[in-house]
MMTF fields as JSON, N, C-alpha, C and O atoms, coordinates in Angstrom:
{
  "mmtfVersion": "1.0.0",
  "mmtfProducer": "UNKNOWN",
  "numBonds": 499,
  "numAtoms": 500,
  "numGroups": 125,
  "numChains": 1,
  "numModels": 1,
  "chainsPerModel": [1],
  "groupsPerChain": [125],
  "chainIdList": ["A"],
  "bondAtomList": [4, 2, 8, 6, 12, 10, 16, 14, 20, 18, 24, 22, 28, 26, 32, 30, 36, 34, 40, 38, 44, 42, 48, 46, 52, 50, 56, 54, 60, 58, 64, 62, 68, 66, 72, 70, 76, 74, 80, 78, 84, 82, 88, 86, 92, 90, 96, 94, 100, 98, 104, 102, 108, 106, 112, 110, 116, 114, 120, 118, 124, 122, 128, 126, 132, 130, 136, 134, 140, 138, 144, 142, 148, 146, 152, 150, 156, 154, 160, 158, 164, 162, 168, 166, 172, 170, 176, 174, 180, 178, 184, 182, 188, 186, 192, 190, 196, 194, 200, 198, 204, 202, 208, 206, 212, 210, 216, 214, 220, 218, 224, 222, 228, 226, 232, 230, 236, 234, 240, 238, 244, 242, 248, 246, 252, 250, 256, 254, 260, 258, 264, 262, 268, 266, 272, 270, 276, 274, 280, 278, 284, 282, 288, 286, 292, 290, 296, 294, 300, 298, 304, 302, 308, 306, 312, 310, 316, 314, 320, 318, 324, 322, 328, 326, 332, 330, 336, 334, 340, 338, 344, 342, 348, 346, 352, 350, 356, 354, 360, 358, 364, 362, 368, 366, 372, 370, 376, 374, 380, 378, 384, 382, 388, 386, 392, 390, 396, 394, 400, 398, 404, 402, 408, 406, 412, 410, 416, 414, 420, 418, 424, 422, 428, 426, 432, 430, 436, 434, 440, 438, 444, 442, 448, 446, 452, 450, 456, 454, 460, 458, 464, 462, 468, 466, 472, 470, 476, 474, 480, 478, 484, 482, 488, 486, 492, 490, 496, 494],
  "bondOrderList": [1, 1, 1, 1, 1, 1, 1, 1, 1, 1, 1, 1, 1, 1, 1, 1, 1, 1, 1, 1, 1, 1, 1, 1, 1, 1, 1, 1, 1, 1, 1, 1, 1, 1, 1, 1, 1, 1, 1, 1, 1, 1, 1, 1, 1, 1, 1, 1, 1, 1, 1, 1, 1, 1, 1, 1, 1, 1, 1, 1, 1, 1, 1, 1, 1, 1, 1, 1, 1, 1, 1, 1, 1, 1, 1, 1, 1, 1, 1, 1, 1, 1, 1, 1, 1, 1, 1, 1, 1, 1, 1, 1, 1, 1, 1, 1, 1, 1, 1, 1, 1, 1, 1, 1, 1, 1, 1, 1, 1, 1, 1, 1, 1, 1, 1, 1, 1, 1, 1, 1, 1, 1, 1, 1],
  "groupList": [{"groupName": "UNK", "atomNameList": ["N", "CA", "C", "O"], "elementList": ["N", "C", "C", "O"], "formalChargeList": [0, 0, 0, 0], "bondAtomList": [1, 0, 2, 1, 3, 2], "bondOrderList": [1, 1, 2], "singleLetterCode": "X", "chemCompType": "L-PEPTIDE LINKING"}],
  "groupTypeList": [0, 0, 0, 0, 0, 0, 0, 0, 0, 0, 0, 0, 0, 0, 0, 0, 0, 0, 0, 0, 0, 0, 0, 0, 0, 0, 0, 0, 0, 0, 0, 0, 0, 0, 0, 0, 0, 0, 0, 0, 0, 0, 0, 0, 0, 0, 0, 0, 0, 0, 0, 0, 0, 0, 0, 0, 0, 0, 0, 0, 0, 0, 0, 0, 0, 0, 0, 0, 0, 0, 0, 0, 0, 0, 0, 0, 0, 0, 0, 0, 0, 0, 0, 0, 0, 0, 0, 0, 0, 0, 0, 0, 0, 0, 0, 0, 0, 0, 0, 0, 0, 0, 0, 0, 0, 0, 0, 0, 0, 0, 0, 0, 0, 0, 0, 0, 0, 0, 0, 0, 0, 0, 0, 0, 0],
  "groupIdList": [1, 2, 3, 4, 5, 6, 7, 8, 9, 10, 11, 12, 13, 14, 15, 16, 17, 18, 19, 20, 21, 22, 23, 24, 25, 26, 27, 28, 29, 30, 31, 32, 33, 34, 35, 36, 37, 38, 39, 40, 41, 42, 43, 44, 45, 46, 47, 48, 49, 50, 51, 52, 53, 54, 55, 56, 57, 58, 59, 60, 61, 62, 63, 64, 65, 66, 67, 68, 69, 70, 71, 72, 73, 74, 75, 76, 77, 78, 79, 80, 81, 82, 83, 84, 85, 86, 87, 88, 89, 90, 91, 92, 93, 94, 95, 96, 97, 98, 99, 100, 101, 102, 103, 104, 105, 106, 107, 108, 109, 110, 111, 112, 113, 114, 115, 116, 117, 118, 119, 120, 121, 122, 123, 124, 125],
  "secStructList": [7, 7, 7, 7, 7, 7, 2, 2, 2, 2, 2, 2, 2, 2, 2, 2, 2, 6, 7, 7, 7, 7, 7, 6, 6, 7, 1, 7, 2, 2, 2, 2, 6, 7, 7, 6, 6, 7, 6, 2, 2, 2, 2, 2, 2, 2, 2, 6, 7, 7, 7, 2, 2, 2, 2, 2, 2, 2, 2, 2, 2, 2, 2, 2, 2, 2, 2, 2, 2, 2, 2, 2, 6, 7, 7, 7, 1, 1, 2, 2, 2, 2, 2, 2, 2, 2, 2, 2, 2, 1, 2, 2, 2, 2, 2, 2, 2, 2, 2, 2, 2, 6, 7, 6, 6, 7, 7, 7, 4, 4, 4, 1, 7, 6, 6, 2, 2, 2, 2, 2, 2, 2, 2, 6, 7],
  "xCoordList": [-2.675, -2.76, -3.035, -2.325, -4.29, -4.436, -3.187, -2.334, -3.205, -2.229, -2.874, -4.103, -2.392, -3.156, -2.268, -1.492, -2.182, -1.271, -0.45, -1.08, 0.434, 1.189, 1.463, 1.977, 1.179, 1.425, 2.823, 2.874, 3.644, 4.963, 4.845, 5.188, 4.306, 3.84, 2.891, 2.969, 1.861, 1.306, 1.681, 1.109, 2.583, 3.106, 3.815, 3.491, 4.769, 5.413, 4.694, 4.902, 3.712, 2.927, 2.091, 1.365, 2.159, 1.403, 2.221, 1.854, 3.61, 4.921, 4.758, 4.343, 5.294, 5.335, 4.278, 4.629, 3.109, 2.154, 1.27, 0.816, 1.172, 0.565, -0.604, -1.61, -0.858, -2.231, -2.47, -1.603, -4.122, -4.076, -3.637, -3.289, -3.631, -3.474, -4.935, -6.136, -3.671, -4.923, -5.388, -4.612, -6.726, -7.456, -7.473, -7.649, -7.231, -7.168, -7.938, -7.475, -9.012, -9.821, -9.986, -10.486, -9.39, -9.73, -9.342, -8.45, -10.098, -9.454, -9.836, -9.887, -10.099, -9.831, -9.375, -10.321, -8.559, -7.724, -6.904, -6.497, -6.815, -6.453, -7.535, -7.205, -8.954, -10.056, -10.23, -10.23, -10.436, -11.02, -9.996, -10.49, -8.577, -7.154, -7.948, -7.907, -8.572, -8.45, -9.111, -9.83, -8.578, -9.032, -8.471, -7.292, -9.534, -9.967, -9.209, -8.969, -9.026, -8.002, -6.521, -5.714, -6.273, -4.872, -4.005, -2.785, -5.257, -4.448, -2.954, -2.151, -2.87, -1.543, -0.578, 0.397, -0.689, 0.057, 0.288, 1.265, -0.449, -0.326, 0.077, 0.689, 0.151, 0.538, 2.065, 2.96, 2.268, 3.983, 4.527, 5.41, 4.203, 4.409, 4.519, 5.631, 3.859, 3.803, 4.956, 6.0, 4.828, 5.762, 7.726, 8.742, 7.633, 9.275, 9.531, 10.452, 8.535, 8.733, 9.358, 9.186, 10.097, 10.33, 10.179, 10.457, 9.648, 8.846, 7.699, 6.986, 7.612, 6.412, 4.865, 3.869, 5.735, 3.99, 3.77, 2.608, 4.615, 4.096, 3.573, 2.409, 4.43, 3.473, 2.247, 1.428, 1.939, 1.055, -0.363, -1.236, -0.055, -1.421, -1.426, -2.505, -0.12, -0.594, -1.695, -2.769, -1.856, -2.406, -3.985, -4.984, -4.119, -5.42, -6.292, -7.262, -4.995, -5.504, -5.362, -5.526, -5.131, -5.032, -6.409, -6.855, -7.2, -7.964, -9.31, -9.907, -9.458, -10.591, -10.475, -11.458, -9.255, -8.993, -10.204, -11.18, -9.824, -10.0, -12.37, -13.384, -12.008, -13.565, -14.236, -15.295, -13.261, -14.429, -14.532, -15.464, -13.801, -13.625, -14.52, -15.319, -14.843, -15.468, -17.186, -18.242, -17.197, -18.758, -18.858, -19.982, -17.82, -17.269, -18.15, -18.75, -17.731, -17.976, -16.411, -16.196, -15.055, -13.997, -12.997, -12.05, -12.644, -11.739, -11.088, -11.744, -9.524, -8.593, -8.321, -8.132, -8.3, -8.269, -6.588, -6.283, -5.813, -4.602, -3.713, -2.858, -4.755, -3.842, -4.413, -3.808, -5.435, -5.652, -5.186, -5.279, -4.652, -3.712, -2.615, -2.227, -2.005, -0.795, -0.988, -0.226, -2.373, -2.642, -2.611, -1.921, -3.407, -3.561, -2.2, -2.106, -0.984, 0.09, 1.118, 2.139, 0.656, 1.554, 0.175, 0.699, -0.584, -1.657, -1.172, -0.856, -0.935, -0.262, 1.046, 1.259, 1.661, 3.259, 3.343, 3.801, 2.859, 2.996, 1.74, 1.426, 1.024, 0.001, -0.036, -0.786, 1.184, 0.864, 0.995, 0.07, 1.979, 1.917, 0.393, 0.126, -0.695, -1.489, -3.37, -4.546, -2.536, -3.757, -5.025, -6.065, -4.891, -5.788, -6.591, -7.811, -5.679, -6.798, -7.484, -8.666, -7.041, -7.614, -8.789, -9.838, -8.735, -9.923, -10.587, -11.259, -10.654, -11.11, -12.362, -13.478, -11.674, -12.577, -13.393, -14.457, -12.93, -13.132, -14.751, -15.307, -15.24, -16.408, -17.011, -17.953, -16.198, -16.579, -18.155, -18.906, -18.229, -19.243, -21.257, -22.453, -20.366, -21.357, -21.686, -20.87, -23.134, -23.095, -23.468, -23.238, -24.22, -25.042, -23.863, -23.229, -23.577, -22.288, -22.686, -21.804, -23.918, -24.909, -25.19, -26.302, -24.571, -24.657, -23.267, -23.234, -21.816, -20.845, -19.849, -20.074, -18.802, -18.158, -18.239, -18.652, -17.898, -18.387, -16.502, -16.162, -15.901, -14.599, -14.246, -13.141, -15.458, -15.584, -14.98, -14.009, -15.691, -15.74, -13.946, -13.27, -13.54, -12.268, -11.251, -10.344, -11.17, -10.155, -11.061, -10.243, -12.138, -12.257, -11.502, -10.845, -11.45, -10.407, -9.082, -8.591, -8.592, -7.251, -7.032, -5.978, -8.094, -8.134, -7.58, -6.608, -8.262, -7.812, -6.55, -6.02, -5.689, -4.106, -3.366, -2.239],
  "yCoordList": [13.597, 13.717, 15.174, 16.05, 15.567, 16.522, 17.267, 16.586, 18.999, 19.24, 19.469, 19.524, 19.603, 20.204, 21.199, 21.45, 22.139, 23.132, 22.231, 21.649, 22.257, 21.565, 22.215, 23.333, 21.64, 21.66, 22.941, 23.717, 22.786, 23.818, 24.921, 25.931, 25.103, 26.011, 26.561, 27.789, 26.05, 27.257, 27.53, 28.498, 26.864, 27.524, 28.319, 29.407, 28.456, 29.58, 31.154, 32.272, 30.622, 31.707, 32.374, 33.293, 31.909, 32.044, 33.161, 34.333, 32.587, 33.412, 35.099, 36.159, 34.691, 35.711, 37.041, 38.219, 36.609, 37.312, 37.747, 38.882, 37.007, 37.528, 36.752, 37.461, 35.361, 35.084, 34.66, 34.748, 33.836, 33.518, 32.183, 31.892, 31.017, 29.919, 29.247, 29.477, 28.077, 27.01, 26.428, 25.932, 26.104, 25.269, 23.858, 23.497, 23.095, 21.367, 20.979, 20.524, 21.254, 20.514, 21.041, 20.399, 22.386, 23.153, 22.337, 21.489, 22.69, 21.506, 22.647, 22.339, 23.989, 24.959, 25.923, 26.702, 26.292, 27.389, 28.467, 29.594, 27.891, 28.932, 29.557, 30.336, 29.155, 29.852, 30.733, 31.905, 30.5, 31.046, 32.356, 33.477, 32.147, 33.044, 34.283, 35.37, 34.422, 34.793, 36.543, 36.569, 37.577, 39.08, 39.798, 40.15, 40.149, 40.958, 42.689, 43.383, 42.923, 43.944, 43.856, 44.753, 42.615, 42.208, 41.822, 41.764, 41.55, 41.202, 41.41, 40.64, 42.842, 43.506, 42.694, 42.241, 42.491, 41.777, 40.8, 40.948, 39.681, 38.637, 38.538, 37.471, 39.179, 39.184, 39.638, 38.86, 40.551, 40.745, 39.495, 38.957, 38.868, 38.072, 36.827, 36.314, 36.542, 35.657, 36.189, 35.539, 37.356, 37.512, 37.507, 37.429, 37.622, 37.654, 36.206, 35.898, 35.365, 33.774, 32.842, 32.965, 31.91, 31.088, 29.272, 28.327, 29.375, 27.605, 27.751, 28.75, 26.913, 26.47, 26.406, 27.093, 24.724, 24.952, 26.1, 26.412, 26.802, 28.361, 28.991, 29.362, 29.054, 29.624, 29.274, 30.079, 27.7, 27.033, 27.985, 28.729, 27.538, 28.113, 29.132, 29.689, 29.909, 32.107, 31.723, 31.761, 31.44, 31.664, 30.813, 31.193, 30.024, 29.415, 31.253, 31.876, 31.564, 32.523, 33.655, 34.561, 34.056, 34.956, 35.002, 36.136, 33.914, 33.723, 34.421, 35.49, 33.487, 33.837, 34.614, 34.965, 35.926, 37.384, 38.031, 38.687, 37.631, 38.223, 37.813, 38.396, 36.707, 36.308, 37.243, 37.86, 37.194, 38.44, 39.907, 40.71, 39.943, 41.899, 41.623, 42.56, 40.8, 41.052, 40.627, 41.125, 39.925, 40.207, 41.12, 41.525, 41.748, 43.265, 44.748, 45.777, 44.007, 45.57, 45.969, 47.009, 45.499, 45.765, 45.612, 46.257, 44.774, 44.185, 45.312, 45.944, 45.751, 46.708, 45.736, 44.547, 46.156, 45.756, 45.751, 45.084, 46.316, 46.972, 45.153, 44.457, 45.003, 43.886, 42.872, 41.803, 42.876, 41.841, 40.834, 39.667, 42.052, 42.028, 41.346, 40.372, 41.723, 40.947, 39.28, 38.354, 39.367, 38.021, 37.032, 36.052, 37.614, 37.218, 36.875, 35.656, 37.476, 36.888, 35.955, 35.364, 36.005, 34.973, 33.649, 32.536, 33.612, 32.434, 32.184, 30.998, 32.825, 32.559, 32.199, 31.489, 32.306, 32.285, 30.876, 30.125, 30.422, 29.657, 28.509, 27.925, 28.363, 27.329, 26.256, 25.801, 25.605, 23.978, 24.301, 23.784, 25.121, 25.075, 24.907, 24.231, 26.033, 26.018, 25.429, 25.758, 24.413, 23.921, 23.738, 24.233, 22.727, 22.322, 23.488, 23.489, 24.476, 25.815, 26.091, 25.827, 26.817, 27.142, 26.181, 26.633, 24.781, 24.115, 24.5, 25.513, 24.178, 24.528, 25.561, 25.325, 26.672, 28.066, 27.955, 28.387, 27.625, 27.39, 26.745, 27.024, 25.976, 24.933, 24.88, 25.478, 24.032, 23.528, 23.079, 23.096, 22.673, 21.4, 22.528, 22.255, 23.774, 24.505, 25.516, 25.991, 25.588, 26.398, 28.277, 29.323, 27.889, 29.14, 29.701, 29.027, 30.81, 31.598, 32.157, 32.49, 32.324, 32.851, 31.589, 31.557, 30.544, 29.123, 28.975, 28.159, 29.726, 29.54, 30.8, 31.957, 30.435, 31.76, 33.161, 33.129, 34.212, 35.802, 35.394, 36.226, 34.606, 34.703, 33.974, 34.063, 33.036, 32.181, 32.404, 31.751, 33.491, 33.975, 34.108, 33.484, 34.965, 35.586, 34.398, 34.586, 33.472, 32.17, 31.569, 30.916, 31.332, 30.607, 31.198, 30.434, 32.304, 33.694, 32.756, 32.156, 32.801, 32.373, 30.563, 30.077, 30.0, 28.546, 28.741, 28.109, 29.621, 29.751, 29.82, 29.611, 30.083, 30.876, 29.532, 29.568],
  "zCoordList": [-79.825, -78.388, -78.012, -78.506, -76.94, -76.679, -75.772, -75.204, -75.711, -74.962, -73.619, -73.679, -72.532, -71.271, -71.073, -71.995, -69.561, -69.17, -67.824, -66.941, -67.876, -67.132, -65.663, -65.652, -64.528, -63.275, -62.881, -61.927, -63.823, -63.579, -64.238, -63.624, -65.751, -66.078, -65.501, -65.499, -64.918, -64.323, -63.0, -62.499, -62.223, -60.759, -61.249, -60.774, -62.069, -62.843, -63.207, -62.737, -64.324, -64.195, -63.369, -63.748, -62.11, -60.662, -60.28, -60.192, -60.012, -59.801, -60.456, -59.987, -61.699, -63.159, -63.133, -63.067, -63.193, -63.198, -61.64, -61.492, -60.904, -59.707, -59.938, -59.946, -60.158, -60.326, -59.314, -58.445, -58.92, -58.011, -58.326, -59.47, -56.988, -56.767, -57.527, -57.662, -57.968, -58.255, -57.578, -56.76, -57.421, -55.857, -56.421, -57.584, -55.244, -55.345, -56.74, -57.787, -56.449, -57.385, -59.133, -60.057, -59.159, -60.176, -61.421, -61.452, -62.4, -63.594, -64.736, -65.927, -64.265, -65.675, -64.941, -64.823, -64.428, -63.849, -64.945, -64.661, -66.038, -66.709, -67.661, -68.555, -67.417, -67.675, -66.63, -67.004, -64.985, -64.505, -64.189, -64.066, -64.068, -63.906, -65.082, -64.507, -66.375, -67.673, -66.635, -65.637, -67.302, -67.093, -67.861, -67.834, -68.829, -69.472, -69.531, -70.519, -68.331, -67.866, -67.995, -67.751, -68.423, -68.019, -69.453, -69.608, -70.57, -71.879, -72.349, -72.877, -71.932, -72.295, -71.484, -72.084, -70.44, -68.942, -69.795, -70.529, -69.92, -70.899, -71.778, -71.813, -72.875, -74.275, -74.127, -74.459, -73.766, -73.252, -72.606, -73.275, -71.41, -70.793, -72.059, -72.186, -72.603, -74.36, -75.097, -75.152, -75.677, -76.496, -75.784, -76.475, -74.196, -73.879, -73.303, -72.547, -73.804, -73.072, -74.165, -75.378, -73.548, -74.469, -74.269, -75.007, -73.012, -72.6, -73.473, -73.559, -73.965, -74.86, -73.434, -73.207, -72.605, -71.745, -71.234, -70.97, -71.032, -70.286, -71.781, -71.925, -72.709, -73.936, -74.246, -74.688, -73.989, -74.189, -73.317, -73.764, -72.004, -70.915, -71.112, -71.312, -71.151, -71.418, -72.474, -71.872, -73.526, -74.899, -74.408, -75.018, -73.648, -73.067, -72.536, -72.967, -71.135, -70.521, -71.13, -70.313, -72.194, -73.264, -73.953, -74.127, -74.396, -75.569, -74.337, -74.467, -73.303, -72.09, -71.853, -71.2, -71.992, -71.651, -72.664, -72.3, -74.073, -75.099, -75.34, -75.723, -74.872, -74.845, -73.828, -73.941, -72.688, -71.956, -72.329, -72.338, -72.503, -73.542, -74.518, -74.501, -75.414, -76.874, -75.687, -76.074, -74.649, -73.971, -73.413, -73.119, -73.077, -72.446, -73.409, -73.099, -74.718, -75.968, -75.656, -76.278, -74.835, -74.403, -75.113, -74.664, -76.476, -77.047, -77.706, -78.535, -77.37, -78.026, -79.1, -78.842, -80.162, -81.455, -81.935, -82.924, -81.389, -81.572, -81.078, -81.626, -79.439, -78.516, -79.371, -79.286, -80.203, -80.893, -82.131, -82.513, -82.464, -83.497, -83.056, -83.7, -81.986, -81.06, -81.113, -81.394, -80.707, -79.927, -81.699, -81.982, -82.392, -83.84, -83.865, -83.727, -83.992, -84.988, -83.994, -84.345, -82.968, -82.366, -82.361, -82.424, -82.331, -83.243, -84.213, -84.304, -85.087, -86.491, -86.494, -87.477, -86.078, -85.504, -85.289, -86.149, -84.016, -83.073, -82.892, -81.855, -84.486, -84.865, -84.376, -83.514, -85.185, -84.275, -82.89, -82.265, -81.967, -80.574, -79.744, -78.75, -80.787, -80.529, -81.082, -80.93, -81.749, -82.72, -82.111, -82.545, -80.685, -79.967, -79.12, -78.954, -78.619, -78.77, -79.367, -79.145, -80.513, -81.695, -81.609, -81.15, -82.033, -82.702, -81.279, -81.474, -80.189, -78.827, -79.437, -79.9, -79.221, -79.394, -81.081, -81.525, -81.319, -82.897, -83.35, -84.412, -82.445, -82.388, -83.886, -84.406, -84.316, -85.941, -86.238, -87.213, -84.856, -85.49, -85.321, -85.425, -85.017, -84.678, -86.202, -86.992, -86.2, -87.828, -87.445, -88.052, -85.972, -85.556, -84.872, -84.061, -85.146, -84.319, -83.102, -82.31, -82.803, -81.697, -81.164, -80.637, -81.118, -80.108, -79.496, -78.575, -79.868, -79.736, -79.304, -79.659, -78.55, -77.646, -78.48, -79.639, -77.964, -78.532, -79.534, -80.376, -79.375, -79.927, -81.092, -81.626, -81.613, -82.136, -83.589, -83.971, -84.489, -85.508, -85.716, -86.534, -84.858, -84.89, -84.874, -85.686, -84.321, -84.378, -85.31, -85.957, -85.824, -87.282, -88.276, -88.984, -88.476, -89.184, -89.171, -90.127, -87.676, -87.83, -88.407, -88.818, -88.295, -88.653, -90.202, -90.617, -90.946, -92.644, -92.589, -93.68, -91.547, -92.207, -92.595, -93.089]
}
């Protein structure tokens, strides 16, 4: 069964972080919430949490942080590392991400997100 981000987790993280509101219809809000500027915000906010669905969506809006920095030329390598071991950490929490960004079924890496490579990395662990 796939996971989604749950309705309370993200009014929570609405709260938490200062995001904006989700609009009626939105059905990827924790894509479009994702900034690139804010990783650190996030990744702290990840590492002092302990709800899973809130762990769950940070790590959605974590990965779209990290996808726009690496189209950026922006990606701190340091916060990456962060983001890496709580992926590793917290695998099954996040399997269905992972495979998400991951796009297996793709061979050309230049057909698939700028983040692709880097969570295939973490698929081996």
């Amino acid at each position: 069964m796939i996971r989604y981000p749950t309705a309370k987790a993200i009014t929570s993280l609405i709260k938490k972080l200062n995001l904006p509101q989700q609009e009626p219809y939105s059905q990827d809000w924790e894509y479009e919430v994702a900034n690139s500027k804010r990783i650190l915000d996030f990744i702290e906010c990840y590492e002092n949490n302990n709800d899973d669905d809130e762990k769950f969506t940070l790590m959605m809006i974590i990965i779209g942080s990290c996808n726009d920095a690496l189209i950026e030329s922006n990606l701190n390598e340091a916060l990456w590392e962060r983001v890496k071991a709580c992926l590793v950490r917290d695998n099954n929490l996040h399997k269905d991400t992972i495979n998400y960004w991951a796009l297996e079924d793709y061979d050309k890496l230049e057909d698939c997100f700028e983040i692709t490579s880097r969570i295939r990395e973490i698929k081996s662990y």
